[in-house]
C-alpha positions in Angstrom: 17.8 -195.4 -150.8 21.2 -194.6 -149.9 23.1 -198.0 -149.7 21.0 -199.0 -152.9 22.1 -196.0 -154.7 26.1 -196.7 -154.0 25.6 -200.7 -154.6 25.5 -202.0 -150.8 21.9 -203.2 -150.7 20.4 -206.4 -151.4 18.2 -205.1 -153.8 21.6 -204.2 -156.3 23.5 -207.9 -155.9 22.8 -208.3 -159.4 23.5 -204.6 -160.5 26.5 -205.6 -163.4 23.8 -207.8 -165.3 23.0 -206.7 -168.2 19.3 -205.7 -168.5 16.5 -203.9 -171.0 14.0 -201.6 -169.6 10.3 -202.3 -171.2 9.5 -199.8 -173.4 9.7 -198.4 -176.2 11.9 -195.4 -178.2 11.3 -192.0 -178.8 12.8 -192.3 -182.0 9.5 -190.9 -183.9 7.9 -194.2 -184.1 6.7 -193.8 -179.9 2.8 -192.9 -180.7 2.3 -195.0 -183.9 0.7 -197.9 -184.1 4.1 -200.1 -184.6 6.1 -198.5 -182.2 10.5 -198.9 -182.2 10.8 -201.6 -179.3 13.2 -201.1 -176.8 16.5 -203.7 -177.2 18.8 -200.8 -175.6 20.6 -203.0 -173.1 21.8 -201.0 -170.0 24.5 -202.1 -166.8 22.6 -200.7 -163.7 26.4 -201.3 -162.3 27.9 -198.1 -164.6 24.4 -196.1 -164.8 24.4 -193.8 -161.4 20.4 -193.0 -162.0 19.3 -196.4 -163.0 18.5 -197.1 -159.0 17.7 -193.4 -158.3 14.3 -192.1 -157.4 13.9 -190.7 -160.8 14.1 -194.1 -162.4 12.5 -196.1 -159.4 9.3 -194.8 -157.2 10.2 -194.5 -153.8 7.5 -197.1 -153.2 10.0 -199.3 -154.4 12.1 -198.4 -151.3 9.2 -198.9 -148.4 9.8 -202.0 -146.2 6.6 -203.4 -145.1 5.7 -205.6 -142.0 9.5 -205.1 -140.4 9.3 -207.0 -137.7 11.8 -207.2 -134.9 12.8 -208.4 -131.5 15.6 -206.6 -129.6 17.4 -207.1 -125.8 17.4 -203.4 -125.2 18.4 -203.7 -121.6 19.3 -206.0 -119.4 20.6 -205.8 -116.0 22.2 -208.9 -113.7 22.8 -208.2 -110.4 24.2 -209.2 -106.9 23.7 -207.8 -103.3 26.3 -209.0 -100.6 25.1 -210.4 -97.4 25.2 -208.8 -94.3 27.6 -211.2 -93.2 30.0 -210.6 -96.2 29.3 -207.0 -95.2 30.4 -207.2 -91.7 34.3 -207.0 -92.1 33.8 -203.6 -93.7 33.1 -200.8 -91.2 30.9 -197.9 -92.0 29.4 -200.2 -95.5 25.6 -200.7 -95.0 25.0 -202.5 -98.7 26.6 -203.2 -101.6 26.1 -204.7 -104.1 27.8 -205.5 -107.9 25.8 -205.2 -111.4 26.5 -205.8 -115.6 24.3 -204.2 -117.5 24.1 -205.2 -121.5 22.9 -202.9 -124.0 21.2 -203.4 -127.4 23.2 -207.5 -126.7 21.3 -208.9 -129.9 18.6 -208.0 -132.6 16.9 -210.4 -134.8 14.9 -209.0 -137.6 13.7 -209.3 -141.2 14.7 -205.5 -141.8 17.1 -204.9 -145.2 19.1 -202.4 -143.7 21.6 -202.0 -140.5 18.7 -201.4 -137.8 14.8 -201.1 -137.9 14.6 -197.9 -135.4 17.1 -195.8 -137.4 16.7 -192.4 -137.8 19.2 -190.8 -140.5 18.1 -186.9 -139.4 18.1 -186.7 -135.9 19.5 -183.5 -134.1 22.7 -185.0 -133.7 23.1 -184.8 -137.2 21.7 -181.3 -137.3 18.3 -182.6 -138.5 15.1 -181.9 -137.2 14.3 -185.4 -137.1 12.4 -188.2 -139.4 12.3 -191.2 -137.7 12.7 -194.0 -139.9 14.6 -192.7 -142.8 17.6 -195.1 -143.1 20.3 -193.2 -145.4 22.6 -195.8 -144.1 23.2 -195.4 -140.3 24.8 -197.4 -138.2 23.0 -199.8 -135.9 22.7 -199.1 -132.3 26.2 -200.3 -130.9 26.3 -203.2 -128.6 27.0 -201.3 -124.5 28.5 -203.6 -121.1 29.0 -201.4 -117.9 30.1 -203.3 -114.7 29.6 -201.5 -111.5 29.2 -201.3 -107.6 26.7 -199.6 -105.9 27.9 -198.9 -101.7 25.9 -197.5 -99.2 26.9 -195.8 -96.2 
């Protein structure tokens, strides 16, 4: 609901196009039989509340089947030979790795990442798991290394 409130979600692309709400006016005429139709045209763009929950149900704001497919982890790695090993006194193995985290994400989501959670601890929430206020995706992690044993 976030990034639609401030204009950065898909569903506000058209948000300066002029537009008039169905309806009709409380001008007196509403419960008559030939109400006062609505021709009140209104910018969503300049109107702060038009995308709000007041105006919009928060039904409007559910995603349904998100699906997604994520390399969480992945590790590549390479053990040295004994022979490669035996120039090195007092090294039993070794070995070298690169491990890539969170490397791609493909998914039909409409915001940043499908496994957000905008109120976790770290944020001095309690936590609600799947609330996007507009977090940032999980950034993308490389760690080389080398494991030795002695």
């Amino acid at each position: 609901m976030m990034l639609t409130g401030i204009g950065r979600s898909n569903r506000t692309i058209d948000r300066f196009v002029p537009r008039v709400i169905d309806g009709v006016l409380n001008d007196g005429f509403a419960n008559s039989a030939n109400p006062t139709k609505n021709t009140i045209s209104v910018i969503p763009g300049y109107n702060d509340a038009y995308y709000t929950a007041s105006a919009m149900p928060e039904e409007a704001f559910i995603q349904k089947n998100v699906n997604w497919l994520r390399m969480r982890d992945i590790t590549l790695s390479y053990s040295l030979t004994e022979r490669a090993l035996r120039n090195l006194n007092g090294i039993k193995s070794a070995s070298v790795f690169i491990t890539g985290n969170d490397l791609f994400l493909i998914t039909n989501y409409m915001g940043a990442d499908p496994q957000v959670s905008g109120n976790t601890a770290a944020t001095r929430g309690v936590g609600a798991f799947g609330f996007d206020y507009g977090t940032l995706a999980t950034p993308i992690g490389v760690n080389f290394g080398v494991r030795v044993g002695f």
